[in-house]
Predicted model as a PDB file, atoms N, CA, C, CB and O in Angstrom, pLDDT in the B-factor column:
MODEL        1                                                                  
ATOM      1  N   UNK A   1     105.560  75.546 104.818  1.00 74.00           N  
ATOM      2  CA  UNK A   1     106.946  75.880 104.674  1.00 74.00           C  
ATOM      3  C   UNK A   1     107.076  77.221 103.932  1.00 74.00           C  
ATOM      4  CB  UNK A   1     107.696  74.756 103.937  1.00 74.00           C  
ATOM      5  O   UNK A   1     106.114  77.449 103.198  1.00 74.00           O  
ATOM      6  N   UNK A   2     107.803  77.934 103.943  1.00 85.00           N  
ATOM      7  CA  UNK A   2     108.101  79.256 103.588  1.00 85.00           C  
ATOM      8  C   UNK A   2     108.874  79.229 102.136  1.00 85.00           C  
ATOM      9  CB  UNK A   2     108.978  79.930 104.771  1.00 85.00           C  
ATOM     10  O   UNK A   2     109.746  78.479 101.695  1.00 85.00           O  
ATOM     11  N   UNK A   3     108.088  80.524 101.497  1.00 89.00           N  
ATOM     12  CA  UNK A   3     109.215  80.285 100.225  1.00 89.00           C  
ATOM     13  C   UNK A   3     110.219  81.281 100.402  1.00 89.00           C  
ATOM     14  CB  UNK A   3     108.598  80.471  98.612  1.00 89.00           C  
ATOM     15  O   UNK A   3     110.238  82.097 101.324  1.00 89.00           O  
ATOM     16  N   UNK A   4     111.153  81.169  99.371  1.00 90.00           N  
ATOM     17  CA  UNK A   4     112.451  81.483  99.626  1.00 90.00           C  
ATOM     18  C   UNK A   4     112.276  83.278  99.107  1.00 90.00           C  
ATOM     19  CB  UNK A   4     113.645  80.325  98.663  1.00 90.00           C  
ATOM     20  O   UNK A   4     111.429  83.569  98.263  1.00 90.00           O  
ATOM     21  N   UNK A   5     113.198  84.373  99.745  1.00 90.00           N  
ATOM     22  CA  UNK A   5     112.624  85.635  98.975  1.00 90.00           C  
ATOM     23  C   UNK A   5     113.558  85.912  97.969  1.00 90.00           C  
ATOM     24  CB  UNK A   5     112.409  86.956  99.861  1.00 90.00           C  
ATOM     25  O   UNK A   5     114.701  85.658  98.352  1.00 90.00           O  
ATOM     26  N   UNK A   6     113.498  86.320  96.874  1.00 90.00           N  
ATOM     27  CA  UNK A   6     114.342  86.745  95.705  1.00 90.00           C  
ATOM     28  C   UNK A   6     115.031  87.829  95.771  1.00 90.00           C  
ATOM     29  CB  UNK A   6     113.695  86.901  94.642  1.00 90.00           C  
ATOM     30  O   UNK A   6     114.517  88.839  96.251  1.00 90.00           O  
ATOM     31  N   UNK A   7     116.141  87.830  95.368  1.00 91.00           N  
ATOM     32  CA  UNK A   7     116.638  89.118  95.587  1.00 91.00           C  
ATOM     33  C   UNK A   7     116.228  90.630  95.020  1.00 91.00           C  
ATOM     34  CB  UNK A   7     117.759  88.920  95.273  1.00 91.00           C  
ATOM     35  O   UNK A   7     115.758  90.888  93.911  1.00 91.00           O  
ATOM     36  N   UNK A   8     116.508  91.459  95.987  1.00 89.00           N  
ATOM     37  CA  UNK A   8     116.302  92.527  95.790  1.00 89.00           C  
ATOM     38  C   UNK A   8     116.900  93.286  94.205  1.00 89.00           C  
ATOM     39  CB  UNK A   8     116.760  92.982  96.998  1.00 89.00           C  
ATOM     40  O   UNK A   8     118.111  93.470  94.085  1.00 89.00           O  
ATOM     41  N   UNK A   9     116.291  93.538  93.483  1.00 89.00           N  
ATOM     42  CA  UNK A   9     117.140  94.036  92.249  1.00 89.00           C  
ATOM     43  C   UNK A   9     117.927  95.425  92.091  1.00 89.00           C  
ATOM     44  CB  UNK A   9     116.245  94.056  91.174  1.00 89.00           C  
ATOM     45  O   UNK A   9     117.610  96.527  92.538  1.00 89.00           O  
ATOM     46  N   UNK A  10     118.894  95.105  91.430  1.00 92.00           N  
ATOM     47  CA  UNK A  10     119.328  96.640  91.527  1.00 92.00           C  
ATOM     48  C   UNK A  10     119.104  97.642  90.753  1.00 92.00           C  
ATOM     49  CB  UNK A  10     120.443  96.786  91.547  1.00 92.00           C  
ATOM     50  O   UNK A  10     119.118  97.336  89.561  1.00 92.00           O  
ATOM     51  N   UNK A  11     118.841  99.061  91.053  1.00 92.00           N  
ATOM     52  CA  UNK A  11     118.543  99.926  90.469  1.00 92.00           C  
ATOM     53  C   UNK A  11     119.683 100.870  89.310  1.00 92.00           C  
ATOM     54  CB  UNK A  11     118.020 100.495  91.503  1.00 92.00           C  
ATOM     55  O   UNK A  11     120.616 101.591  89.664  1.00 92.00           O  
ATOM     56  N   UNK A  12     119.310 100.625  88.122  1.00 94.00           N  
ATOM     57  CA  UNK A  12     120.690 101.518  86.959  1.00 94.00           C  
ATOM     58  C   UNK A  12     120.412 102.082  86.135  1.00 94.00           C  
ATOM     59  CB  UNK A  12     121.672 100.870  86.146  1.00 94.00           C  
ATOM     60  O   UNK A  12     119.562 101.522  85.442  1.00 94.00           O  
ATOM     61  N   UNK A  13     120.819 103.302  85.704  1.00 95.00           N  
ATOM     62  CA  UNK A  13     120.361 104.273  84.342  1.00 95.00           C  
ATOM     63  C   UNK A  13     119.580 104.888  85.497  1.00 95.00           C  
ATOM     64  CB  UNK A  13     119.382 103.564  82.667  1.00 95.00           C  
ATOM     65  O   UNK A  13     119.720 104.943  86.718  1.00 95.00           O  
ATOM     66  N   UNK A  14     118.451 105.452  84.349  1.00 96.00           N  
ATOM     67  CA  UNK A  14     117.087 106.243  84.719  1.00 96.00           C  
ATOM     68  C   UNK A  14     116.554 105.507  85.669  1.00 96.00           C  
ATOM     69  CB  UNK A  14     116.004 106.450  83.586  1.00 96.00           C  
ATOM     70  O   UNK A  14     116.658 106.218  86.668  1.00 96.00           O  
ATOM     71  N   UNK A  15     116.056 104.536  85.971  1.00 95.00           N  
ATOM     72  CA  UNK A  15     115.658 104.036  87.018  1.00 95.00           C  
ATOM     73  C   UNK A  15     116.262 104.750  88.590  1.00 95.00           C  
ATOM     74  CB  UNK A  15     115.999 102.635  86.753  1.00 95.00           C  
ATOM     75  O   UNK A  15     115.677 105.240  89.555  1.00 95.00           O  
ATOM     76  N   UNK A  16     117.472 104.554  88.314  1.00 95.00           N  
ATOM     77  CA  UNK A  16     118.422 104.462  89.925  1.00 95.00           C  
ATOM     78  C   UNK A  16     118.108 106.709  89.723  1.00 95.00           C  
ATOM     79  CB  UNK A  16     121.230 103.378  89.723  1.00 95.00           C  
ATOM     80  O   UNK A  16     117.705 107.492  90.583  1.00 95.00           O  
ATOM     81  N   UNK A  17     118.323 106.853  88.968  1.00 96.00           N  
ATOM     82  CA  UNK A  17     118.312 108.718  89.115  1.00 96.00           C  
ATOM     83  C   UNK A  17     117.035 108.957  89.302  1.00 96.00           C  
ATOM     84  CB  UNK A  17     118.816 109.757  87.710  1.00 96.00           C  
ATOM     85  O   UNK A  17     116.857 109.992  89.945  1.00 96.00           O  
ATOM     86  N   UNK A  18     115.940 108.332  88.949  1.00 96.00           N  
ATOM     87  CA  UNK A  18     114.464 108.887  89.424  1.00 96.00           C  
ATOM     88  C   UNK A  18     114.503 108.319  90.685  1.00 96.00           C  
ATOM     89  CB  UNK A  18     113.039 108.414  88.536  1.00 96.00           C  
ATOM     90  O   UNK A  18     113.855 108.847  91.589  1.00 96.00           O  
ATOM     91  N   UNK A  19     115.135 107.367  90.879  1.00 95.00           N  
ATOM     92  CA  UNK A  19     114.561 106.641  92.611  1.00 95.00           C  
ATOM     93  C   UNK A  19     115.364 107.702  93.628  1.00 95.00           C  
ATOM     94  CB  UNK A  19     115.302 104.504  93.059  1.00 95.00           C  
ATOM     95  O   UNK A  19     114.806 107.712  94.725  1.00 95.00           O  
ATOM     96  N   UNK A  20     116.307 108.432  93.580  1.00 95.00           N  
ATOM     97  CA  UNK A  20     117.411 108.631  94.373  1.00 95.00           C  
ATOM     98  C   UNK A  20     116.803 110.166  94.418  1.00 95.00           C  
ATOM     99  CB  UNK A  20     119.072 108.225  93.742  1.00 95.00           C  
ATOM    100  O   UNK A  20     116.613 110.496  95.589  1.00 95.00           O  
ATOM    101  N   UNK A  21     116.373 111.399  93.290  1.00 96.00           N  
ATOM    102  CA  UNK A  21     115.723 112.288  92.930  1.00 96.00           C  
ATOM    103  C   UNK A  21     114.444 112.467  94.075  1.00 96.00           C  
ATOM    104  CB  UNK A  21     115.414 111.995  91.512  1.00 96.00           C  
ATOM    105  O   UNK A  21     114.290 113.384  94.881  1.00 96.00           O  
ATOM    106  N   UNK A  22     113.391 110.974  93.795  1.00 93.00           N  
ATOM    107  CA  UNK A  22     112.399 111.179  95.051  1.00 93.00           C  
ATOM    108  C   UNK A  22     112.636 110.655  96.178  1.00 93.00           C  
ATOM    109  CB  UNK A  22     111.189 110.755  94.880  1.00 93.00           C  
ATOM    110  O   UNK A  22     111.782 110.991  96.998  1.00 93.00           O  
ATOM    111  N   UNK A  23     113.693 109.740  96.733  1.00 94.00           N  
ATOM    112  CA  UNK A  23     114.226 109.954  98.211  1.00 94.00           C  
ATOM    113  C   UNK A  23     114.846 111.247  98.348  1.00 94.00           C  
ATOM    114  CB  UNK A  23     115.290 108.884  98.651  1.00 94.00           C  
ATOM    115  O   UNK A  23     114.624 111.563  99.516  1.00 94.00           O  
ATOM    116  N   UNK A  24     115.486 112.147  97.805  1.00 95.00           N  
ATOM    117  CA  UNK A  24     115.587 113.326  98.372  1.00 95.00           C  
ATOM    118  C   UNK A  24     114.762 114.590  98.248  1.00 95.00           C  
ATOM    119  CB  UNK A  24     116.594 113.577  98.119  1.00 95.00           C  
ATOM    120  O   UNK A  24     115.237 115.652  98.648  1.00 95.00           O  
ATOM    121  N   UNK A  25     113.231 114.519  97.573  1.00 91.00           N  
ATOM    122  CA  UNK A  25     112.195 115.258  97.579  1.00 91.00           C  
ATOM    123  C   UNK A  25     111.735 114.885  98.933  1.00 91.00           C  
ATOM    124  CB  UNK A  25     111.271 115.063  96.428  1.00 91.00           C  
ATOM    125  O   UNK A  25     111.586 115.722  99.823  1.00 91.00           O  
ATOM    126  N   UNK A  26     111.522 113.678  99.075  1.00 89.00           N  
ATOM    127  CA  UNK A  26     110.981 113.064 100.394  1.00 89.00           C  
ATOM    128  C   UNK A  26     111.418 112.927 101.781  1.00 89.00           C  
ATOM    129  CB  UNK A  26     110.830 112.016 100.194  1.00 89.00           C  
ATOM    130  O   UNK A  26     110.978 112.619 102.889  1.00 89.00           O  
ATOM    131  N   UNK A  27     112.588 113.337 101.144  1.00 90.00           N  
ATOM    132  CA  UNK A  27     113.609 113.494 102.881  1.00 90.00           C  
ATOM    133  C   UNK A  27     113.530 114.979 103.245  1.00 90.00           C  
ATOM    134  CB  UNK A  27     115.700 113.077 102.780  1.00 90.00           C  
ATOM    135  O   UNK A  27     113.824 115.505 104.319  1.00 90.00           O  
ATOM    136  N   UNK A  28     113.041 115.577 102.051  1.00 91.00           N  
ATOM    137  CA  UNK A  28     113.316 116.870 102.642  1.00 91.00           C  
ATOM    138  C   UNK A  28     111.661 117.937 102.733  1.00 91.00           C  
ATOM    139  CB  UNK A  28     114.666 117.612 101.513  1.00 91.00           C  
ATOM    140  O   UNK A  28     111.364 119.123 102.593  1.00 91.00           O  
ATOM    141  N   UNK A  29     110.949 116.644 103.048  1.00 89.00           N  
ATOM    142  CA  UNK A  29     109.533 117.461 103.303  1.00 89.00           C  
ATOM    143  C   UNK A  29     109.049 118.188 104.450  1.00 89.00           C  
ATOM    144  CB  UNK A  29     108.551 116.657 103.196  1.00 89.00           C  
ATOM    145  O   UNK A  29     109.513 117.415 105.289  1.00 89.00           O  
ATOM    146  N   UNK A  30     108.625 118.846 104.958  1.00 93.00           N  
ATOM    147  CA  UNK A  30     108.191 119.195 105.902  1.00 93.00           C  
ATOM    148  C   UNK A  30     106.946 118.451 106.874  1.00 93.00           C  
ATOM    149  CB  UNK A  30     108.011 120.233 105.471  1.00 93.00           C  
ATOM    150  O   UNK A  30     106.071 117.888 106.218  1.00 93.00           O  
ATOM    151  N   UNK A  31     106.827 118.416 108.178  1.00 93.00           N  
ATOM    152  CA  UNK A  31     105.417 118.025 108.716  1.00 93.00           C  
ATOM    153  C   UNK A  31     103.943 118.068 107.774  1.00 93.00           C  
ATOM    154  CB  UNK A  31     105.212 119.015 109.903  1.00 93.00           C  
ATOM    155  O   UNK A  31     103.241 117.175 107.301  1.00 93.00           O  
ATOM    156  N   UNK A  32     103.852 119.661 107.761  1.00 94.00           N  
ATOM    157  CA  UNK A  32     102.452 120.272 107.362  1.00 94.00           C  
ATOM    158  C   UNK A  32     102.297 119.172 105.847  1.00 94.00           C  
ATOM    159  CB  UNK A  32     102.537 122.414 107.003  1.00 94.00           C  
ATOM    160  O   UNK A  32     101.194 118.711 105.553  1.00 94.00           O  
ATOM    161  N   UNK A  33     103.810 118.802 104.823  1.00 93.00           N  
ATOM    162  CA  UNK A  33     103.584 118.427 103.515  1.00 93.00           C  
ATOM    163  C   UNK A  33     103.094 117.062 103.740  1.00 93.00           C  
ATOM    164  CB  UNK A  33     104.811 118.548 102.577  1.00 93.00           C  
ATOM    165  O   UNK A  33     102.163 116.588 103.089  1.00 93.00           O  
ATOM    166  N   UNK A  34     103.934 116.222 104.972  1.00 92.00           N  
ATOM    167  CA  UNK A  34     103.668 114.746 105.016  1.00 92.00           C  
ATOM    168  C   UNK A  34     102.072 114.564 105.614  1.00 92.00           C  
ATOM    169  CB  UNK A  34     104.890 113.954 106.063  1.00 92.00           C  
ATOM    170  O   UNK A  34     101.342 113.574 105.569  1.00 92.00           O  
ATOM    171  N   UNK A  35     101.848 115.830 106.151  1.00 94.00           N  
ATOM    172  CA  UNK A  35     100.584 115.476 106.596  1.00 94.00           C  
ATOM    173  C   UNK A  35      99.490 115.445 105.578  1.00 94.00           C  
ATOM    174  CB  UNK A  35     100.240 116.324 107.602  1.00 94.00           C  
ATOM    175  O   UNK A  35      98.668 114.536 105.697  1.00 94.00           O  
ATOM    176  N   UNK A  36      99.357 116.250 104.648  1.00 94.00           N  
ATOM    177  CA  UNK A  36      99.006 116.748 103.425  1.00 94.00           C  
ATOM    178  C   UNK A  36      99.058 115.193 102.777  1.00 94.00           C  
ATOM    179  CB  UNK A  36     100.073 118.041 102.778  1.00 94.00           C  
ATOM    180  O   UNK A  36      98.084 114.463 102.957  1.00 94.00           O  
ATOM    181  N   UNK A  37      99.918 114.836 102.218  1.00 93.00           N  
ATOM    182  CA  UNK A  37     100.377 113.456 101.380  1.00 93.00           C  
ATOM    183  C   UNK A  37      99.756 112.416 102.282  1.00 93.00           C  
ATOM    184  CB  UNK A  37     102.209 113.173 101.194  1.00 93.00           C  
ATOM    185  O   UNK A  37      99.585 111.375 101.648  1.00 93.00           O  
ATOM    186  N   UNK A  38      99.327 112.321 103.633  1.00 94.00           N  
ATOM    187  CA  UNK A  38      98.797 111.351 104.023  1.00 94.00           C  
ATOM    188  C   UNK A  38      97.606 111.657 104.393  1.00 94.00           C  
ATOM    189  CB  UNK A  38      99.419 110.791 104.812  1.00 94.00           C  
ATOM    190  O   UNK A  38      97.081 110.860 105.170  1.00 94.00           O  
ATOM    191  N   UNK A  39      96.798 112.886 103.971  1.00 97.00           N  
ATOM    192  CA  UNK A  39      95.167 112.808 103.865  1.00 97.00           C  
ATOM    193  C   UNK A  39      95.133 112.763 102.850  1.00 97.00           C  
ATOM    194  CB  UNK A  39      94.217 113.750 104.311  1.00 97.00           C  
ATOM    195  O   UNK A  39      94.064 112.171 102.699  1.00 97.00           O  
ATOM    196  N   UNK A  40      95.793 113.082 101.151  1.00 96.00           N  
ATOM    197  CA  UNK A  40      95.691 112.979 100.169  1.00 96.00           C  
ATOM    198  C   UNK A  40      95.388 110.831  99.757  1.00 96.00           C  
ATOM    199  CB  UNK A  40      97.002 113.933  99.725  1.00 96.00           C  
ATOM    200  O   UNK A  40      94.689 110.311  98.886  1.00 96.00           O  
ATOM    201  N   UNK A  41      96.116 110.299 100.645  1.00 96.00           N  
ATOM    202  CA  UNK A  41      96.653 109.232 100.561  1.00 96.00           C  
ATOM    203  C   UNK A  41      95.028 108.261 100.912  1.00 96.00           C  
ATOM    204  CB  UNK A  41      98.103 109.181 101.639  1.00 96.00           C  
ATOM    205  O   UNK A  41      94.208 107.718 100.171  1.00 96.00           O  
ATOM    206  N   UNK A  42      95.119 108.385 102.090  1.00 97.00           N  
ATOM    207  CA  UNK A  42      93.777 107.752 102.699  1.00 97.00           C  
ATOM    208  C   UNK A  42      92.530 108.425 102.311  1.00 97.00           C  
ATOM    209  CB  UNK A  42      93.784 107.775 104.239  1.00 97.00           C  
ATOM    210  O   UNK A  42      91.482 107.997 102.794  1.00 97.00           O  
ATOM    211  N   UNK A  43      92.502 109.628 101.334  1.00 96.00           N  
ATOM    212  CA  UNK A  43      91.133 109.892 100.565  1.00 96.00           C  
ATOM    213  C   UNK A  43      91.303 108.595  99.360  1.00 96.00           C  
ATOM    214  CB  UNK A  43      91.030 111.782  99.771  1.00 96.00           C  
ATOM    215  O   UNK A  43      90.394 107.834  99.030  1.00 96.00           O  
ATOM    216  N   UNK A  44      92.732 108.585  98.817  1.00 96.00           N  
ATOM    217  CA  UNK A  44      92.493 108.076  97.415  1.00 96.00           C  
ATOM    218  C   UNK A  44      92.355 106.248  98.024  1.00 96.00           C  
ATOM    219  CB  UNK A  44      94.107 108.578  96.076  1.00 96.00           C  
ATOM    220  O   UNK A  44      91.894 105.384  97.278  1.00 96.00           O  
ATOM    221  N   UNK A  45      92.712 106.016  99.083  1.00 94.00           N  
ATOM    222  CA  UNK A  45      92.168 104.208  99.591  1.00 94.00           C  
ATOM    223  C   UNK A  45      90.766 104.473  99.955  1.00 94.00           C  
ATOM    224  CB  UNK A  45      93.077 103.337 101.245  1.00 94.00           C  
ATOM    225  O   UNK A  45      89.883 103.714  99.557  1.00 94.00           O  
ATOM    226  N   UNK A  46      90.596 105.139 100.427  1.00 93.00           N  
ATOM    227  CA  UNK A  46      88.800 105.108 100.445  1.00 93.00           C  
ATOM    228  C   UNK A  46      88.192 105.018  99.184  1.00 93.00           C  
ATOM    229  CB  UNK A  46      88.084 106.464 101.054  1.00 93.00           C  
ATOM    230  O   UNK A  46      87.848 103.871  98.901  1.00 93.00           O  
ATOM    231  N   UNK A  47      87.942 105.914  98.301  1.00 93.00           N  
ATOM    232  CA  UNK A  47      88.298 106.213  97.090  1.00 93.00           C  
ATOM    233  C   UNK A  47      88.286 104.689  96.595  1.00 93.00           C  
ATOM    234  CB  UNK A  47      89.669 107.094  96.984  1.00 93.00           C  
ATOM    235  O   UNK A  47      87.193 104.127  96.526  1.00 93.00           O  
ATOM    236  N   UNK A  48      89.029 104.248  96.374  1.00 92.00           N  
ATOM    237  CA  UNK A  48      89.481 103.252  95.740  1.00 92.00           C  
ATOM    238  C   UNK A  48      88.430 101.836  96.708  1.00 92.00           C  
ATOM    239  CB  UNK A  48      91.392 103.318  95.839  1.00 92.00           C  
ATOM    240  O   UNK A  48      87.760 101.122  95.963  1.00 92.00           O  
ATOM    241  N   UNK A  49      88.370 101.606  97.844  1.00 89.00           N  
ATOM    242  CA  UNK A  49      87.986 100.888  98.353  1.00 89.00           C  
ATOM    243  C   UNK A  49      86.503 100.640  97.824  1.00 89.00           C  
ATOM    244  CB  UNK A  49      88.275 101.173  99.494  1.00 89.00           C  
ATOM    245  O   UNK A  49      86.158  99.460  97.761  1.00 89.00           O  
ATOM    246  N   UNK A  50      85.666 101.528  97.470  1.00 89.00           N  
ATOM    247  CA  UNK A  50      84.493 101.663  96.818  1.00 89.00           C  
ATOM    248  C   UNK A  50      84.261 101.082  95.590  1.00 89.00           C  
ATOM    249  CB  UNK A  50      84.269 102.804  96.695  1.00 89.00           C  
ATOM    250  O   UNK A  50      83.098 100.894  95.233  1.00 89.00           O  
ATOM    251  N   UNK A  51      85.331 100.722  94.783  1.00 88.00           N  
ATOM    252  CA  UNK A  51      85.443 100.089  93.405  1.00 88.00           C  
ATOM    253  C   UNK A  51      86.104  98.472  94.021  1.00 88.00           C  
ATOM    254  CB  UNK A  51      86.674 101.174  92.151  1.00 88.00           C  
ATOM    255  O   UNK A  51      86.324  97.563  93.221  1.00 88.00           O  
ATOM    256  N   UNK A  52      86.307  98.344  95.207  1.00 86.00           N  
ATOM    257  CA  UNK A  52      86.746  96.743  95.596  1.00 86.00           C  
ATOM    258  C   UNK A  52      86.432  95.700  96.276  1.00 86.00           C  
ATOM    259  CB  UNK A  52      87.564  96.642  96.009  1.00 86.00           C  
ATOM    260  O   UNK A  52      86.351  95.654  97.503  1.00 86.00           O  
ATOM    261  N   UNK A  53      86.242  94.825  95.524  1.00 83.00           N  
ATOM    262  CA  UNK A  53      84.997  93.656  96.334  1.00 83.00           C  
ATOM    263  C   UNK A  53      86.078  92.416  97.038  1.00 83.00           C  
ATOM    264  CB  UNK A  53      83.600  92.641  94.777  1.00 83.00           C  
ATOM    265  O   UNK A  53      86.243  91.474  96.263  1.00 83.00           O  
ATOM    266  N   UNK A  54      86.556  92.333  97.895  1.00 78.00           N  
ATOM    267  CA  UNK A  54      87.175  91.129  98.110  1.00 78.00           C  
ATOM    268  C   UNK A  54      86.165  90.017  98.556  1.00 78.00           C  
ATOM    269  CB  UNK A  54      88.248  91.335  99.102  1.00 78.00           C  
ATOM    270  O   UNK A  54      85.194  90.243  99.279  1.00 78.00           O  
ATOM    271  N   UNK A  55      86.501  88.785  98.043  1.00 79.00           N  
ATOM    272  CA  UNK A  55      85.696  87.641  97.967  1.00 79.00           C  
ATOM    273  C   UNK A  55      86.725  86.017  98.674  1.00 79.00           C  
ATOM    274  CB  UNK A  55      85.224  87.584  96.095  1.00 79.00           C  
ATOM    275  O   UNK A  55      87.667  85.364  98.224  1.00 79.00           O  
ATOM    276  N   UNK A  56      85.880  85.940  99.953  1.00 76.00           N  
ATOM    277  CA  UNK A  56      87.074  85.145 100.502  1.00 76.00           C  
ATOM    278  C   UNK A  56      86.136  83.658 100.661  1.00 76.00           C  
ATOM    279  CB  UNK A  56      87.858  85.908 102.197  1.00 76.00           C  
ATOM    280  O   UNK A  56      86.668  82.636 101.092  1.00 76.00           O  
TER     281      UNK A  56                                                      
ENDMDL                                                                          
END                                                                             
């Protein structure tokens, strides 16, 4: 059976002005930058994957 999802919380103060600050850094990136941010991205999960043992 499924659990129930909690609500989403809302964002106020400093919180809601830093979140709103990097949706509009991020809306306003270019190709060449997102491409950039997503080899930056999948170096640092590789990266990281090397320090992680999952045990099932």
């Amino acid at each position: 059976m499924a659990r129930p999802i909690a609500e989403t919380p809302i964002l106020t103060g400093e919180d809601a002005v830093r979140f709103e600050k990097l949706r509009v850094e991020v809306e306003s990136l270019n190709k060449e930058q997102c491409a950039k941010n997503t080899r930056k991205l999948k170096e640092a999960v590789k990266k990281a994957k090397e320090y992680i043992t999952i045990c099932i």
